[in-house]
N, C-alpha and C positions, 0 to 999 in steps of 0.2 A: 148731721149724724149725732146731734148733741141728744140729751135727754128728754126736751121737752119735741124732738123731731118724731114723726112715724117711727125711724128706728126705734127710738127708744121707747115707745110703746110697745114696738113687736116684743122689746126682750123682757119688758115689765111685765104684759102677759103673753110672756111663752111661747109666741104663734107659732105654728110650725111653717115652716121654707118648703114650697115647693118648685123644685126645679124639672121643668121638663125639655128635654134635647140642648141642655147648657151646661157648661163646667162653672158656670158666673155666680155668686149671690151678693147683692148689692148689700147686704146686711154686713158681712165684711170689713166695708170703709170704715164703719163707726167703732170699731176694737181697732182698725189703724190708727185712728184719730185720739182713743183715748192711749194708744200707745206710743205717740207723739212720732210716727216712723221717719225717717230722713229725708223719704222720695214727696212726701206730700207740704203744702205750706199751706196756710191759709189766703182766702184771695176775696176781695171786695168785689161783690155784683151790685149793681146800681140799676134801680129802673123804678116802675111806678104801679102799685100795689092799691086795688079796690077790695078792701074788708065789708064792705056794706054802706059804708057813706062817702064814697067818691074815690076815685083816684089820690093817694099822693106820693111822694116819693120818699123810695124804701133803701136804705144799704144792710145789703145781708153779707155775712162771713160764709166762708163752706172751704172745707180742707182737702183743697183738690192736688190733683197731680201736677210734678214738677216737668213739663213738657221737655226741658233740658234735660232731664236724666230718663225720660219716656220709659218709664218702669210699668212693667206690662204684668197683668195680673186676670186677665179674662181671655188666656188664648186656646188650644188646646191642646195642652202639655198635661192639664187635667192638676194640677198644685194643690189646688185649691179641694177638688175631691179626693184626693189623697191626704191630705190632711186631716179632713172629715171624715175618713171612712170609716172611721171605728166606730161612730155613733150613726152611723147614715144608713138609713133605708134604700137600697134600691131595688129596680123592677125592669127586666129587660123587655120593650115593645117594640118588636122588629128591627129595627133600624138605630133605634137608642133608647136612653133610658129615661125611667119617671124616680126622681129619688125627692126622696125627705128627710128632714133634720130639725131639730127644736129649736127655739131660738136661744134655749139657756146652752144650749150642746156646743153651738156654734159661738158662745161669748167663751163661752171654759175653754175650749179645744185651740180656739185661733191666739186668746188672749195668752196662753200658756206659749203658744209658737212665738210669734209676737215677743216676749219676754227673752228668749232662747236666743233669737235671731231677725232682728228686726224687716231682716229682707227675707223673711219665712214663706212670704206668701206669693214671692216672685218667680216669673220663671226663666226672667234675663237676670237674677243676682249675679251671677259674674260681672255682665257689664255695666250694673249700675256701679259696681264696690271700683271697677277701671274706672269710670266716669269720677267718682270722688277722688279717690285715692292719686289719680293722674292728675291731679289741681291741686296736689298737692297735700293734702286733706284728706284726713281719713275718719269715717262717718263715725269712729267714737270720740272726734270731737263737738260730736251734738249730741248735747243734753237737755235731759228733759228737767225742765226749768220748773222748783220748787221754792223761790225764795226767801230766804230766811227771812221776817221785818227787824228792817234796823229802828230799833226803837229808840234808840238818838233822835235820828231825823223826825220819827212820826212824833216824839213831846215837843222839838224844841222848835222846829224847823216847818216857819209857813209856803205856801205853795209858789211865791216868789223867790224866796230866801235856796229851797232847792231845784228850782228850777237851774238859776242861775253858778252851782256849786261845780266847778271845776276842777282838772289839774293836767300838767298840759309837761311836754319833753321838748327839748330846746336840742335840737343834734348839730352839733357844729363844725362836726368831720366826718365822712360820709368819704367810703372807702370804695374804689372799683363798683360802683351801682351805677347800673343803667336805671333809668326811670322809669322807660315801660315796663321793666319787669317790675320796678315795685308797684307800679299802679296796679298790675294786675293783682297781686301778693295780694295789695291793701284790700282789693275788690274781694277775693275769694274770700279773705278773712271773716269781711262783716258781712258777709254772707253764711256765713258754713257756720259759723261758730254761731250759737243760739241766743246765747244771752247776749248778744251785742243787736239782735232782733226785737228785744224789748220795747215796751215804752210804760211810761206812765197814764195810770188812766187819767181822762180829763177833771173826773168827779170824785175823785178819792187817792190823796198822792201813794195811799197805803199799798195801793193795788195794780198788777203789771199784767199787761197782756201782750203778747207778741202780734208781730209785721212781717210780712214778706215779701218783697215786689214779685211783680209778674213779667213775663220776658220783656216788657217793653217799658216796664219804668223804670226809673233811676234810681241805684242805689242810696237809700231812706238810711240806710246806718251810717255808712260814710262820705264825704266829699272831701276830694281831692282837688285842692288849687295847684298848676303848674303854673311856676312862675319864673320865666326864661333871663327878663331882664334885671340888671344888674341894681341892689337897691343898699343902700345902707342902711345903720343902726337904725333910724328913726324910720326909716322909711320899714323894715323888717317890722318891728313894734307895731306901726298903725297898721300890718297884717296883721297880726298876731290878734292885736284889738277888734279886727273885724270877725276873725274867726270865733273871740271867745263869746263873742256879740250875737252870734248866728245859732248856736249848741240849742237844739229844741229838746225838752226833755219827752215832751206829750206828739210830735209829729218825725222827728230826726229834722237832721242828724246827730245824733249823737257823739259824731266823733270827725273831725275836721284836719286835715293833713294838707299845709301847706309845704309845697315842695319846690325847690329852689334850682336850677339847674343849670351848668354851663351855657353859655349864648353862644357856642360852635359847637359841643361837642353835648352829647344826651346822658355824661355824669350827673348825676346829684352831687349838689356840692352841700347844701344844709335841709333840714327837713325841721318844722316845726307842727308839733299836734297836741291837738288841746280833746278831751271826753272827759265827760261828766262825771261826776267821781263819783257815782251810784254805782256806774257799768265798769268803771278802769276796778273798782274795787271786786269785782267777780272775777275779775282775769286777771289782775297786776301786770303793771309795765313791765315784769322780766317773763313774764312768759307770752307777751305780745310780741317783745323783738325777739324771743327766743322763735317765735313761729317766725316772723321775717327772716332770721339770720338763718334759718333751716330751711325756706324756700330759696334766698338767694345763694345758697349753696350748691341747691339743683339738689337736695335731697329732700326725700316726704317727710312730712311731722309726722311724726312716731308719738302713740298711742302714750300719755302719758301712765308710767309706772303706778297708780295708787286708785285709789275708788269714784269712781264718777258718782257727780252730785247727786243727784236722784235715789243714787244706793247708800251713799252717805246718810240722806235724809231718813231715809228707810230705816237704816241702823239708828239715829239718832231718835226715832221714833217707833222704834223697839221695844215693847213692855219691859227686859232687860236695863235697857238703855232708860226709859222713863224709871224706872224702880229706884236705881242708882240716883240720877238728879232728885227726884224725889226726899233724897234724905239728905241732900243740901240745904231743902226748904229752912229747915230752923235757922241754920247758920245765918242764911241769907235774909229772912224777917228780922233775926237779930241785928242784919248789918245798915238795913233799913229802918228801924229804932232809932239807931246809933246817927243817922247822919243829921249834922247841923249844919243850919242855916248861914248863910254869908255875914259875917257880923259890921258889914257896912251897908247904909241906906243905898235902894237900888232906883237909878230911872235913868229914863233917856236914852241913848240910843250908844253901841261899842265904837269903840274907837281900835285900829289893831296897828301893833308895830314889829315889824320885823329887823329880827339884826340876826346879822350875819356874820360869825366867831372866825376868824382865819388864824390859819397855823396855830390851831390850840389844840384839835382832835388827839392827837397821838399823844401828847398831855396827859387830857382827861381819860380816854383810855386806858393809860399805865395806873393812872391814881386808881379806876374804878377795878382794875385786874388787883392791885397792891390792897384793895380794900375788900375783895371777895363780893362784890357787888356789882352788878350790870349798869352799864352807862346810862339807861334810861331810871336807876334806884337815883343814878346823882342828880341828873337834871329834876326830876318831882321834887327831890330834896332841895333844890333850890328854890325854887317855887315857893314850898311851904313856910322853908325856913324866912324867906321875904315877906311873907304874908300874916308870917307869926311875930317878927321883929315891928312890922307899919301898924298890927292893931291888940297885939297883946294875948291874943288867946291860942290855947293851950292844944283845943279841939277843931280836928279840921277832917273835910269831908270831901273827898275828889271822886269824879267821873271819871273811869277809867276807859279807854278804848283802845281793845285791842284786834289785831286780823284774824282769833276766832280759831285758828289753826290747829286748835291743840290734840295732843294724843288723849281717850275715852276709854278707859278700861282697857282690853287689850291691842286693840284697835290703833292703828299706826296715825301721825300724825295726815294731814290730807293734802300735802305742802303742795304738790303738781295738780290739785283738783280744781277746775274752771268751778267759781259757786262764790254765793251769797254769805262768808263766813265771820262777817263783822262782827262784835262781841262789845257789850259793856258790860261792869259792877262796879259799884260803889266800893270806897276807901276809907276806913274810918281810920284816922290816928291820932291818938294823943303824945303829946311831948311834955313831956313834965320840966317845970318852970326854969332850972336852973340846967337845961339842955344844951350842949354844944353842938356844932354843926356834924360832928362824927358822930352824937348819940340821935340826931335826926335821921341820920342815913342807914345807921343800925337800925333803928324801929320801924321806919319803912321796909328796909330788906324784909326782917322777918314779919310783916304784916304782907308785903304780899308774896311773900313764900310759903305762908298758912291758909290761901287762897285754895279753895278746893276746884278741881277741873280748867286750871288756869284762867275761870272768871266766865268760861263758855256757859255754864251752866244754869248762871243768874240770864243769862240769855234766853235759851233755851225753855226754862221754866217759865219767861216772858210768852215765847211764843206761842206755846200751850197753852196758855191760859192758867197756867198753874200758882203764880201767883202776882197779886193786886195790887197795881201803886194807886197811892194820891198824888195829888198836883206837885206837892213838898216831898216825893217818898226820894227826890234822885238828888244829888250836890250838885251847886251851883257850880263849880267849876269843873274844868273836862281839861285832863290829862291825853295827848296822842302821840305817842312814840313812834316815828313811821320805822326811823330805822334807815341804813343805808339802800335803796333800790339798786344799787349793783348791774346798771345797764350798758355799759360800755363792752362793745365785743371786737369781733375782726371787719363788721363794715361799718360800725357806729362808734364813733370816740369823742370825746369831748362833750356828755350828754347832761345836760344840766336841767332839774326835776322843779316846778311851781305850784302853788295849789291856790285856791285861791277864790272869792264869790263875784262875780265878775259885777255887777248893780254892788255891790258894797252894802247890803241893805242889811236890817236891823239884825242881830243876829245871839242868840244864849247859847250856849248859857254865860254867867254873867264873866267869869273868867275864863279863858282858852289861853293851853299852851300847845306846842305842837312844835316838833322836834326833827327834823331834816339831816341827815347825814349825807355828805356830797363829796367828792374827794379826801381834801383836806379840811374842808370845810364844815360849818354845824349851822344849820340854819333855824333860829328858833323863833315861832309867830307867836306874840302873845298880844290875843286879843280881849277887850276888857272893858267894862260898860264905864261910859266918863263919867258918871258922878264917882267914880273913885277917886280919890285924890291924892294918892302917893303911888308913887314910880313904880311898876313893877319891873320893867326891864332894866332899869337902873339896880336894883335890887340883885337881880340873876348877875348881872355885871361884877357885882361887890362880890356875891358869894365865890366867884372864880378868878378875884384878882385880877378883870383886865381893866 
């Protein structure tokens, strides 16, 4: 039903539909298709195709009906002429009718239904929305997938490097769960929910197209290992290892849940699961177990409160909405001027170490509340301040990434929205020479509290095409504040968050810091290319006294 098909010729010239003794028009499907409806998926046909020089073999896509939910749309309840009637010709011939319709009438009229109610054109919608809704799942959580590009990954990151990019949940108390039920939970999810249907294309990491099984294959988003008998630490690990070993990013699975379970009894006692941090980052880990912890309760997932992606998009790409970033543009060429180069020689391949801060958080938090400044102002500040003391210079240039969240003119922030909302800008700051560590932390605050749109914006104007980097326009170093995930609830406690490039392979930019909030604990990775030659986590260490 795509463009270059018959349909889209009908509608490119106009043809008129003629329906004789039918309520049917197969022209229909292709406004389902671009209206991405919930009952249809896409499904591979395979066979062998002579164009004029021989047979060979062909895989075609076509966006057919989901036979589990048998959503019925050619019977005679008449839907479908009732929809049309205001532009529709007809003609009564004894026994039935001869009607006609345009083909531009029938793109406007359905596409408008369509938009309204995606089960417009049904004449079982009651029992398709029972069929979702009774799994749990209610069909607005499928969205019609416009992904932002994260243009992190497309400058720095080669087609090995994110293949292999993870982060993965370690649960190590697991409350009254039976495990058929979660198996099912788990199944429904990567299922129903859209952007976990993803994949990378094979030929361009830039670009996503979606998957769907058909009744008979096996779920391509997740697998589930049940694992009964009884294993320790080391033995748990070389799971873990196998799982993160397996994450396909271009075929699935994408997302891997080993599941651990009494040897008498059908509790979960631990659950480990590892996806790809393209896909975890569209959904976040609190509102994945938050769908778990709302099915294991035996209640439906309730329509989150705020704008599904697609209308997000829509607004973001709103002549309003472009007008506004539009007049960031100076700011932002200014702030790409401004950025400098790493001022130590670069080669060879990162080295990353992670340390892990105990019993200091509650600490650094007072200090960061006493100083009117955000915990992620102090940790950058330590960074810079390490990085200015090992080489002297004044001017320093960071990559900021943030979750893209933010609130846009009047427009509420989009905190419960499934979607692609990752964000970078650059950080220019100088520190003038005879600087203490309190006057670094001051001039950072206010450098990025003069941030326009909280950084979305340098995004955004990315995406459009609005404006132009060079190979040099971004800092070498890349700041990531994740922030506490906040995962533990009334079936899951003791949940312990990693992230991580499972091949360990080359990786920019040339410094990374990245910041973990866990209990009581702070887990900070800083990775960083070896010909540097002085300590940075040593550094961070000094500036916090441990």
């Amino acid at each position: 039903f795509s463009d270059d098909s018959i349909f889209g010729f009908f509608e490119k010239e106009n043809a008129t539909n003629i329906l004789l003794g039918t309520n049917a028009i197969t022209l229909i499907h292709r406004y389902e298709e671009l209206a991405n409806v919930p009952y249809r998926y896409y499904k591979t046909f395979s066979g062998d195709a002579n164009y004029g020089s021989g047979y060979k073999p062909v895989n075609v896509k076509m966006f057919v009906r989901n036979l589990n939910l048998n959503p019925v749309i050619d019977d005679n309840d008449g839907i479908i002429i009732d929809i049309l009637s205001e532009k529709m010709e007809s003609i009564y011939l004894e026994e039935s009718y001869l009607r006609k319709i345009s083909s531009e009438n029938v793109r406007e009229i359905s596409s408008k239904a369509l938009k309204t109610n995606p089960f417009a054109l049904l004449s079982n919608q009651e029992e398709i929305l029972h069929l979702i809704e009774g799994n749990n799942l209610s069909h607005r959580n499928k969205h019609n997938v416009l992904p932002m590009q994260n243009f992190f990954f497309l400058k720095y990151a080669d087609k090995a490097h994110v293949s292999n990019f993870y982060q993965s949940l370690t649960i190590n108390k697991c409350i009254n769960i039976d495990y058929k039920k979660l198996v099912i939970l788990i199944d429904l999810i990567g299922e129903n929910v859209d952007l976990f249907s993803l994949r990378f294309s094979e030929n361009d990491m830039s670009k996503l197209w979606s998957t769907n099984r058909t009744n008979n294959e096996k779920n391509q988003n997740f697998r589930v290992n049940l694992i009964s008998q009884k294993k320790d630490q080391q033995g748990i690990r070389k799971d873990s290892i196998e799982a993160l070993s397996s994450l396909d990013i271009e075929n699935g699975p994408i997302g891997i849940w080993n599941i651990y379970t009494s040897e008498s009894t059908s509790e979960v006692n631990k659950v480990f699961v590892a996806i790809h941090h393209l896909f975890i980052d569209v959904v976040s880990w609190g509102l994945l177990l938050d769908y778990l912890t709302t099915g294991l309760s035996g209640e439906k997932i309730l329509e989150q409160k705020s704008t599904e992606y697609s209308q997000y998009l829509s607004f973001i790409n709103s002549k309003q909405v472009q007008k506004y970033f539009e007049s960031e543009t100076p700011y932002w060429n200014e702030s790409i001027k401004r950025v400098s180069a790493l001022p130590v020689p670069i080669k060879g391949y990162s080295r990353s170490k992670k340390i892990v801060y105990m019993d200091i958080l509650d600490n650094l938090q007072r200090e960061a509340e006493a100083k009117n400044i955000h915990l992620s102002d102090l940790l950058l500040s330590s960074l810079i301040w390490t990085l200015r003391s090992a080489t002297g210079e004044l001017g320093w240039s960071v990559l900021i990434e943030g979750h893209g969240r933010n609130p846009i003119l009047d427009k509420e922030a989009p905190y419960g929205t499934i979607g692609w909302f990752t964000s970078i800008y650059p950080l220019n700051v100088h520190i003038p020479l005879n600087s203490d560590k309190n006057d670094v932390e001051n001039i950072l605050f206010k450098e990025r509290e003069s941030i326009p749109s909280g950084g979305s914006g340098f995004t955004v104007l990315l995406n459009n095409g609005m404006m132009k980097l060079s190979d040099d326009s971004l800092p070498n170093i890349l700041f990531n504040y994740i922030g506490e995930p906040r995962l533990n609830s009334e079936y899951f406690q003791n949940v312990k968050f990693e992230y991580g490039n499972y091949n360990n392979s080359n990786t920019s930019p040339d410094i990374e810091m990245t910041c973990i909030i866990d209990d009581n604990s702070m887990l900070v990775d800083i990775r960083y290319n070896e010909s540097i030659d002085f300590n940075i986590e040593n550094g961070i260490k000094e500036y916090f006294h441990i």
